[in-house]
C-alpha positions as CSV (number, residue, x, y, z in Angstrom):
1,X,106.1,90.6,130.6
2,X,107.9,87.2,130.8
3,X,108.6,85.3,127.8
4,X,109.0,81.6,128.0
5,X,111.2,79.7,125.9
6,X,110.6,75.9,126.2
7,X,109.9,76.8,129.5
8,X,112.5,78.9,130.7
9,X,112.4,82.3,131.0
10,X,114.7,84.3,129.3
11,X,113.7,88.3,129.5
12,X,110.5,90.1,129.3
13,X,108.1,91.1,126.7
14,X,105.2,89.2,125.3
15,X,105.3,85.0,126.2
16,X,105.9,82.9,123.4
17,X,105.5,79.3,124.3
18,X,107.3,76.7,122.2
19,X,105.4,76.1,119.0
20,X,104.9,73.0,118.0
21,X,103.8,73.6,114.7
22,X,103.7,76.4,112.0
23,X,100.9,78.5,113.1
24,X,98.3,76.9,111.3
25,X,84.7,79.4,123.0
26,X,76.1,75.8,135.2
27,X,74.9,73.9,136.5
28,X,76.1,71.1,137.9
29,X,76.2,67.8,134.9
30,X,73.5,65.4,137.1
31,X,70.0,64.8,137.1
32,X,68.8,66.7,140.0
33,X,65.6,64.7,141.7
34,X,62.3,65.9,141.6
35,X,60.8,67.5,144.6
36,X,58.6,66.0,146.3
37,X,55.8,65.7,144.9
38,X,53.3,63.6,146.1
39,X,51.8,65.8,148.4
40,X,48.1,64.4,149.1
41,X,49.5,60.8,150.1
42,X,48.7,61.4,153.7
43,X,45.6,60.6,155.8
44,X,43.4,61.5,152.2
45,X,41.1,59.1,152.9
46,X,41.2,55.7,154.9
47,X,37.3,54.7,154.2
48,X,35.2,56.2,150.9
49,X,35.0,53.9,148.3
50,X,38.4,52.0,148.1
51,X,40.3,55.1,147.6
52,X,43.5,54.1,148.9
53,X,45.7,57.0,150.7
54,X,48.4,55.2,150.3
55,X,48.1,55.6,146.7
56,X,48.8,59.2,146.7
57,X,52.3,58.5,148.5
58,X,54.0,56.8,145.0
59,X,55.2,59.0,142.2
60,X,54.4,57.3,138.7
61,X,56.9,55.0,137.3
62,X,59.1,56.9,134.6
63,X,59.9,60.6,134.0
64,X,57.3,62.6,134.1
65,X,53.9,61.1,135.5
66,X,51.7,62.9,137.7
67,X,51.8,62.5,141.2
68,X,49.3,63.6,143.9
69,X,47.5,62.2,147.0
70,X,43.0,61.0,146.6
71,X,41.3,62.7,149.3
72,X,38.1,61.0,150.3
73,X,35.7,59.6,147.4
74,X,35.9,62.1,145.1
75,X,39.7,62.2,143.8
76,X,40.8,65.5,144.5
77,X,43.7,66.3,142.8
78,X,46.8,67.6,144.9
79,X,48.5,69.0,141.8
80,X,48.9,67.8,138.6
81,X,52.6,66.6,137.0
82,X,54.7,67.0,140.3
83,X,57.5,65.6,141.1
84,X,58.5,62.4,139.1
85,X,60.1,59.4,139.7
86,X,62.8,59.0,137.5
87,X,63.1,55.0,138.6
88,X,59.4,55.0,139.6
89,X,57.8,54.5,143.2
90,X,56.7,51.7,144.4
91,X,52.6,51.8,144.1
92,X,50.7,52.0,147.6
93,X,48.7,48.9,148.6
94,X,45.1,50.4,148.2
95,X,42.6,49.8,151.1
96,X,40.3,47.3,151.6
97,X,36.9,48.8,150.1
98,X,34.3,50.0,153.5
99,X,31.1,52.0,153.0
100,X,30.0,54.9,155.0
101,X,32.7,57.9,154.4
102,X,31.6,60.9,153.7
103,X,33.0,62.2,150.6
104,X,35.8,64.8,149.8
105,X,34.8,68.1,148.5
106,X,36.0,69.3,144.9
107,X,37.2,72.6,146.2
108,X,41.2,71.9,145.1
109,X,41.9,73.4,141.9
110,X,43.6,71.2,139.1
111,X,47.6,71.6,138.5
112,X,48.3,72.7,135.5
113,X,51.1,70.7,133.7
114,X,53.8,72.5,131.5
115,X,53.3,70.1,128.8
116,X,49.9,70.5,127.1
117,X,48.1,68.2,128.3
118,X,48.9,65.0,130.8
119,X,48.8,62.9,127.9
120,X,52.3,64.5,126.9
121,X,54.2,62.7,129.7
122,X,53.6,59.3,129.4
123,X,56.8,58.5,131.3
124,X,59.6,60.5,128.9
125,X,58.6,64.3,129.6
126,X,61.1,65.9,131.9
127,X,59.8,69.1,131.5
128,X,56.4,68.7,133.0
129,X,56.5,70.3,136.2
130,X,52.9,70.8,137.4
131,X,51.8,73.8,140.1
132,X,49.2,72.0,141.9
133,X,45.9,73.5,143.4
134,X,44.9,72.8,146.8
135,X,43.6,70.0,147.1
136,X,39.7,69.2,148.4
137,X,38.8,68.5,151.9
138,X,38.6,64.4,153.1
139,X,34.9,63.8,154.5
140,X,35.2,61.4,157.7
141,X,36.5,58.3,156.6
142,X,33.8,55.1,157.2
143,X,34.0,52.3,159.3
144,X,35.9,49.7,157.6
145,X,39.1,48.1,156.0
146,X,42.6,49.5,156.8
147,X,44.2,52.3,155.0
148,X,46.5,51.1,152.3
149,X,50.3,51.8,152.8
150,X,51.9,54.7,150.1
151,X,54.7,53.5,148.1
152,X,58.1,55.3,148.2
153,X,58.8,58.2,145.3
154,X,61.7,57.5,143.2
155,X,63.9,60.1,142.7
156,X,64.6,62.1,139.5
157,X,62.1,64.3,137.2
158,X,61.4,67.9,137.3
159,X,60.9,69.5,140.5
160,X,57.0,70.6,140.6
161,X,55.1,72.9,143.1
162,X,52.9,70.7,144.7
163,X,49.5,71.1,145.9
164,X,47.9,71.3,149.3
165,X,47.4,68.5,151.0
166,X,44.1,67.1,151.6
167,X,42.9,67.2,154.9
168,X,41.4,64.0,156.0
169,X,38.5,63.0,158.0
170,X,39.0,61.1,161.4
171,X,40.5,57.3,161.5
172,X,38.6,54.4,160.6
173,X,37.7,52.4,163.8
174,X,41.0,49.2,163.4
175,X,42.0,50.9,160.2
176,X,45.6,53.1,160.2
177,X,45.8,55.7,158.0
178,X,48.7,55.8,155.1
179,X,51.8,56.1,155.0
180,X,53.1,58.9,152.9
181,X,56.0,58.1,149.8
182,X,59.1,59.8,150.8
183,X,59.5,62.5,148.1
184,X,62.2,62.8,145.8
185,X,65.3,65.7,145.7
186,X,64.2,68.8,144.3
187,X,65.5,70.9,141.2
188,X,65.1,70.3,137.0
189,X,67.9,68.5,135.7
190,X,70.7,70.7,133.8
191,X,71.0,69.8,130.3
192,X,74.3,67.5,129.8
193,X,77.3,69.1,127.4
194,X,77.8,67.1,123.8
195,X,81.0,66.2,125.4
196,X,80.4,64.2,127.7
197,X,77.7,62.0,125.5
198,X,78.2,58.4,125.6
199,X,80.3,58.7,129.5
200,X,79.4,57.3,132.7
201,X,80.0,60.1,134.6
202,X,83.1,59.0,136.4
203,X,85.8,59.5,134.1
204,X,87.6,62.4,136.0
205,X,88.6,61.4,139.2
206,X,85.1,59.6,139.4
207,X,82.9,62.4,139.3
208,X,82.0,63.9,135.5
209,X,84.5,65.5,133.6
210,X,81.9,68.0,132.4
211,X,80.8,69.1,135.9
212,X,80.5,72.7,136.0
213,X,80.9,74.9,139.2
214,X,78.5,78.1,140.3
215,X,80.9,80.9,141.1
216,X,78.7,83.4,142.9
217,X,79.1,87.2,141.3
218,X,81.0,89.8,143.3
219,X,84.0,92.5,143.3
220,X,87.7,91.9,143.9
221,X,90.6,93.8,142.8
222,X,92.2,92.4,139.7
223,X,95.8,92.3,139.3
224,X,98.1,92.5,142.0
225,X,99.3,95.7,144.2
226,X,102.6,97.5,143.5
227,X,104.3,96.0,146.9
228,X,106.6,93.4,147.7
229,X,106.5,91.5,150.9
230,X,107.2,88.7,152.4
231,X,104.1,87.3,152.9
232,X,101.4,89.8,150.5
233,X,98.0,88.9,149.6
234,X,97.9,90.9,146.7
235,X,101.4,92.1,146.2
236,X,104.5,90.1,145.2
237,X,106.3,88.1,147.5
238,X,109.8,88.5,148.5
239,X,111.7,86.4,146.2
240,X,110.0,86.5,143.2
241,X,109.9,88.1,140.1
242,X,106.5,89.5,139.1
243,X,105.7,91.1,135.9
244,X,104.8,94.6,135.6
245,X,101.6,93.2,133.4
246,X,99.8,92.3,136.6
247,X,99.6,96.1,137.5
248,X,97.8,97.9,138.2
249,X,95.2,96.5,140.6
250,X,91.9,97.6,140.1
251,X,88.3,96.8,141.2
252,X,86.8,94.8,138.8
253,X,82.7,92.9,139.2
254,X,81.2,90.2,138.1
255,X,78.3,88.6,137.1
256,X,77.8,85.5,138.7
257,X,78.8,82.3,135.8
258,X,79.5,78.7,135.9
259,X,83.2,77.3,135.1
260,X,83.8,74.5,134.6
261,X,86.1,72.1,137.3
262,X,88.1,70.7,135.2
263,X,90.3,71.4,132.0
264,X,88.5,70.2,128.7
265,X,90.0,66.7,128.1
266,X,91.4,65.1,125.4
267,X,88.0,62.4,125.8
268,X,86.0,65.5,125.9
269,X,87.4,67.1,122.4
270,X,87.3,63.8,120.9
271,X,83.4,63.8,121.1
272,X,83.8,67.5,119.2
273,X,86.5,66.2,116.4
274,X,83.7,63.3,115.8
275,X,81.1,65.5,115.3
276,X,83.0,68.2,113.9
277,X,81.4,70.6,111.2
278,X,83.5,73.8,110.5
279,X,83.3,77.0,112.1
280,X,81.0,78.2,114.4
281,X,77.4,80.6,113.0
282,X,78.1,84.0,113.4
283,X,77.7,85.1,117.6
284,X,78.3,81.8,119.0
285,X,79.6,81.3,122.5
286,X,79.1,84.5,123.5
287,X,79.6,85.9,126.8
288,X,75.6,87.4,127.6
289,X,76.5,90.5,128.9
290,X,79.3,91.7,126.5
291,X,78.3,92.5,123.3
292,X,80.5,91.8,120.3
293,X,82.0,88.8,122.2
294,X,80.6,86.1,119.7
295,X,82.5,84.2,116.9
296,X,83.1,86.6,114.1
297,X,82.7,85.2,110.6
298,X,86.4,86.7,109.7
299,X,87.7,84.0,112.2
300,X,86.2,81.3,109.7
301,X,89.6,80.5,107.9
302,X,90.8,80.2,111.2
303,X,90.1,76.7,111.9
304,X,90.7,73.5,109.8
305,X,88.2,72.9,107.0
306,X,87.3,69.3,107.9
307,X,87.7,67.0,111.1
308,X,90.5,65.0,109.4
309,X,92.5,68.2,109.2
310,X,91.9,69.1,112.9
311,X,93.0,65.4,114.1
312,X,96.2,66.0,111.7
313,X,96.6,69.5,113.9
314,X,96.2,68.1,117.2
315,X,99.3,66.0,116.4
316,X,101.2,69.2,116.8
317,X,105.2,68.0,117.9
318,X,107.0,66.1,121.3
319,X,104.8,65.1,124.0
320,X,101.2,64.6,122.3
321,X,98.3,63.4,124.4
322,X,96.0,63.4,121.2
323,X,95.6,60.1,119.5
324,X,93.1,59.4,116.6
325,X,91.9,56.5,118.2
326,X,90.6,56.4,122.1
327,X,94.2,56.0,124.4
328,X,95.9,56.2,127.8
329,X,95.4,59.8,127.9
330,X,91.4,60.6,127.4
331,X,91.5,62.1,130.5
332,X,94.4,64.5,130.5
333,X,93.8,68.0,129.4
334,X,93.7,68.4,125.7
335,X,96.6,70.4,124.1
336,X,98.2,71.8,120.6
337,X,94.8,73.9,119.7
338,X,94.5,77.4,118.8
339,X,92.7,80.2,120.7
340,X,90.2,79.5,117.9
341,X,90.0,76.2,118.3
342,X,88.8,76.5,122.6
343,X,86.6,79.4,121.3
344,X,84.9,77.2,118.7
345,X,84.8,73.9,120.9
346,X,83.4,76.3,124.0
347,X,80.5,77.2,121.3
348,X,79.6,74.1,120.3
349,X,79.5,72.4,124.1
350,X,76.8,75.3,125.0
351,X,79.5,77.0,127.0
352,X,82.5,80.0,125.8
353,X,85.8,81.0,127.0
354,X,85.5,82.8,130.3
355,X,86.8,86.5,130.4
356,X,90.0,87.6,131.9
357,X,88.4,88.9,134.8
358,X,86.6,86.0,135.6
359,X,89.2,83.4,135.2
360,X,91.2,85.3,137.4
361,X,88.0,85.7,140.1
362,X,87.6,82.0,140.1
363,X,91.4,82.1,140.5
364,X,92.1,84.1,143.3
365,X,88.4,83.2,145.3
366,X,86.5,86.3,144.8
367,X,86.6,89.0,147.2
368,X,89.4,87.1,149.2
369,X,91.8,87.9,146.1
370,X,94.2,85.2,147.0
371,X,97.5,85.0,146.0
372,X,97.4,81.0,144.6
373,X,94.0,79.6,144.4
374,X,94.4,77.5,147.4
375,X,95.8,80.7,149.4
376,X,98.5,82.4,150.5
377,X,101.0,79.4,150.6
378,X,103.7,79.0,147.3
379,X,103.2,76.8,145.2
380,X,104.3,73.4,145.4
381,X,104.0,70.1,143.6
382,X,101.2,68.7,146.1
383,X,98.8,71.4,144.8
384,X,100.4,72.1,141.5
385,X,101.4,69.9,138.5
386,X,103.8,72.2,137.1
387,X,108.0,72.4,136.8
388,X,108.1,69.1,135.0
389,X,107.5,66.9,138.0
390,X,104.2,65.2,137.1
391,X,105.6,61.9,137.6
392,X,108.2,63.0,140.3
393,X,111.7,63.3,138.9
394,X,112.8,66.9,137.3
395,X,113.1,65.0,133.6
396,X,110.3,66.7,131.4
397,X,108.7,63.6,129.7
398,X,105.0,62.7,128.5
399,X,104.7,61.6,131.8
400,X,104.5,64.4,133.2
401,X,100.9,65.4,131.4
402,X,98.3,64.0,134.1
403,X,95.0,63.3,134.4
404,X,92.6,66.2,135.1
405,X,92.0,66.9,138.7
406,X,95.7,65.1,139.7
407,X,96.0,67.7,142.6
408,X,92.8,68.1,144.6
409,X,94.9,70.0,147.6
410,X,95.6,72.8,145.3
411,X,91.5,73.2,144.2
412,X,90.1,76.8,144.1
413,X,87.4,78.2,146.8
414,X,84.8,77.0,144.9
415,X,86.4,73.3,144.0
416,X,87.8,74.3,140.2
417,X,91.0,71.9,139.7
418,X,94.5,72.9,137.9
419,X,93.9,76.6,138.1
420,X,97.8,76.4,138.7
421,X,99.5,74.1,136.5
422,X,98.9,71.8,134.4
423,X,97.7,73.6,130.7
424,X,98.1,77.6,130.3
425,X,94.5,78.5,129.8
426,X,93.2,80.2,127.2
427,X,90.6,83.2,128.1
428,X,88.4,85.5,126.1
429,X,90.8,88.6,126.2
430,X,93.4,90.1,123.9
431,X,96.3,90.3,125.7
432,X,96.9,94.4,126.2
433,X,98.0,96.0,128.9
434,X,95.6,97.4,132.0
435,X,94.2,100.8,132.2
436,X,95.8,103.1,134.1
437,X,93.3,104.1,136.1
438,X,89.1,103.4,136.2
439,X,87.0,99.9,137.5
440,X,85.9,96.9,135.3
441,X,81.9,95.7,135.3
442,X,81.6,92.4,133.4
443,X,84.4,94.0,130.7
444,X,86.8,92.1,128.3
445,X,89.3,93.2,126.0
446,X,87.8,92.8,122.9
447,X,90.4,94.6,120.6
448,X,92.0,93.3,117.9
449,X,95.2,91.7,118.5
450,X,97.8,89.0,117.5
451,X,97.9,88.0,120.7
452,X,95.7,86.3,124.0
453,X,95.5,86.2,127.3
454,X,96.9,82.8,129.1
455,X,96.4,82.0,132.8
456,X,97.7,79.2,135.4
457,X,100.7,78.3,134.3
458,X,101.7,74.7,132.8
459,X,103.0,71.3,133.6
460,X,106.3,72.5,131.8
461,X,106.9,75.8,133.5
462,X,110.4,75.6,135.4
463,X,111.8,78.5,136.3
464,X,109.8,81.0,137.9
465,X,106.5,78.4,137.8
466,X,106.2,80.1,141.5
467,X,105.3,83.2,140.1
468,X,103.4,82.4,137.1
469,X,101.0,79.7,139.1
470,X,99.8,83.3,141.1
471,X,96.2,83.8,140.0
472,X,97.2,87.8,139.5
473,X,99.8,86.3,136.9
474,X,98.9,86.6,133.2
475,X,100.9,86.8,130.1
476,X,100.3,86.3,125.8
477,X,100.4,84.1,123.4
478,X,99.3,84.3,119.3
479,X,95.6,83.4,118.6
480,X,96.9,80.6,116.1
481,X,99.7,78.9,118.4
482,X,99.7,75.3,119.1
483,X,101.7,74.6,122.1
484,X,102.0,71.1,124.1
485,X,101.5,72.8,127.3
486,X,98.4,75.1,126.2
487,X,94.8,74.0,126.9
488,X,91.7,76.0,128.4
489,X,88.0,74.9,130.2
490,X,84.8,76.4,129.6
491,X,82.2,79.0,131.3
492,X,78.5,79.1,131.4
């Protein structure tokens, strides 16, 4: 296996990356719109007693109101709690009172809320999705005033399942019937990481720097094939040196997870140091499917004691990002923490370190097992920060260290950024060699060892960064290591 000396490669055997100090774990971050909910705001009921249909067509203002169409006289109920305006809709313009209609029948059955009562969501409960009952059937609407027009929904809330529609009786003679709100996007909004409290959403390349991407579940062969080539898709191309590590290639599957796009930041750690309290309980950020993959007590002593010892340990040697006050580099990938350190953060975000396997599925696309994330194309320095050339001279300097997200062109199948270059990324693994022979299902290496898997590569990897920016690449570094060019991300 390679081993990198201040990023040059001088032999093989296990990678130690320069040390910078003694050695001392989705859904996508938005609110998704509520459905939409108002489902009895058309035609309910033009005559009756002044019951407007345009009043069915506007969600209530604030999160979690009740929304739902009048049919006729007699207020049927199109489903309790649906969707909710999160900036409120603007409230139909009821119609002018006439006499004559014949009533709506009572036959819809009453949404039920998931808050207790309606009286819970007086504009603050996002939870509250109602499953509306049909609603009752409009009598013929009377002679009379027009129908007033329904307000448009907002968007936001919890997405509901809203009730039938009330069918209504036949158009007042000069009176139009209402216009429905237009309903809002569907789906319960994710909750948002600790992380990223207190930010816009825009700090990383304007979008949020704790987005997290859906990669769907499959099998692909992890590692690499025995062959070299000139152009291989999962063997090693002609010209380059590919550790022995990498083999064999076996099937391995996975459960579908969430990853997130981008590297944690420095911004993003900073919200953990401020809130810092120890170790993680016993079983945090484990993976759900691998048992004994959860913080272990023993680990404990593993990480500073107090946050003013971890700020003094993110100040770890040459090119630092980490400053104890917010700087130029909040949005660069954090660096000089431990294995224990990403695992504990991970925990604490609501996340973990993603297995091997997984990394290296998001990596290499799944079932299309590319060579580089983007394909089968070397890397290069339009979709790779790596080899020192961050700011575009060979010279390895601070400035080489960019923002997250720098190279767009070399993004992943399913949009992750840096999966080649920038930090080495810490993953759940011990770093041990592959079985000879058998298939992986949702596996890690959980034995004890000194040392951990690394993937990607790093903004200071010279020679041989070709090779080591494959997705099939991996090699080790101690638990305890701080390194300058060492970072990681988190799965959910």
């Amino acid at each position: 296996m390679t081993r990198v000396n201040a990023g040059w490669i001088v032999g093989m055997g296990a990678l130690v990356i320069p040390s910078c100090a003694t050695h001392v774990t989705f859904r996508d971050h938005h609110h998704a719109a509520g459905a939409a909910g108002a489902a009895g705001a058309t035609a309910g009921a033009a005559g009756g007693h002044g019951d407007g249909a345009g009043r069915g067509g506007a969600s209530a203002a604030g999160i979690g109101g009740s929304s739902g169409g009048q049919a006729g006289n007699s207020h049927d109920r199109a489903g309790q709690g649906g969707a909710t305006a999160a900036a409120g809709g603007t409230a139909g313009v009821p119609a002018n009172e006439s006499q004559g209609g014949a009533s709506g029948s009572d036959a819809g059955a009453a949404g039920t809320d998931q808050c207790t009562a309606e009286s819970d969501c007086p504009g603050s409960c996002q939870t509250c999705a109602g499953r509306g009952g049909g609603a009752g059937t409009g009598g013929s609407a009377g002679t009379g005033g027009s129908a007033g027009t329904g307000g448009s929904a907002g968007t936001g809330g919890s997405a509901a399942t809203g009730g039938t529609a009330a069918t209504g009786g036949s158009a007042a003679t000069g009176g139009s019937s209402a216009s429905a709100g237009t309903g809002g996007n569907g789906g319960a909004a994710p909750v948002s990481p600790p992380s990223c409290s207190g930010m816009s959403g825009t700090e990383c390349q304007g979008a949020d720097c704790c987005r997290s991407i859906e990669v769907p579940g499959g099998t692909f062969k992890l590692g690499r094939g025995s062959e070299d080539c000139a152009t291989c898709s999962t063997g090693c191309p002609s010209g380059l040196t590919c550790d022995d590590d990498e083999l064999p290639e076996h099937t391995a599957t996975i459960a579908t997870f969430r990853l997130d796009q981008y590297e944690v930041t420095v911004g993003r750690f900073r919200r953990y140091v401020e809130h810092y309290a120890g170790p993680p309980t016993a079983g945090a950020g484990a993976h759900p499917l691998i048992a004994g993959s959860g913080w272990q007590p023993a680990w404990n002593s593993e990480v500073p004691p107090t946050d003013d010892d971890l700020r003094a340990a993110l100040t770890c040697a040459d090119y630092n990002v980490w400053t104890d006050e917010p700087g130029a580099y909040e949005q660069a990938p954090i660096s000089c923490v431990t294995w224990y350190d990403a695992f504990a953060f991970c925990a604490w975000d609501g996340g973990r370190l993603p297995t091997e396997a997984e990394w290296e599925y998001a990596a290499a696309g799944g079932d299309e097992n590319r060579l580089y994330p983007w394909g089968a194309d070397v890397a290069s320095t339009t979709r790779a920060n790596y080899k020192c050339l961050g700011d575009g001279n060979s010279s390895c300097s601070i400035a080489d260290i960019l923002d997250v997200g720098s190279r767009p062109a070399g993004a992943g199948r399913w949009g992750h950024d840096d999966l080649a270059g920038s930090m080495w990324e810490y993953v759940l693994d011990s770093y041990l060699p592959y079985a000879s022979s058998g298939s992986c299902n949702n596996c890690a290496n959980l034995t004890s060892s000194a040392d951990v898997g690394i993937k990607g590569a790093s903004w200071f990897i010279t020679t041989e960064g070709d090779a080591l920016t494959r997705a099939a690449a991996r090699t080790a570094t101690p638990r305890d290591g701080r390194y300058f060019h060492a970072g990681f991300r988190c799965a959910r």
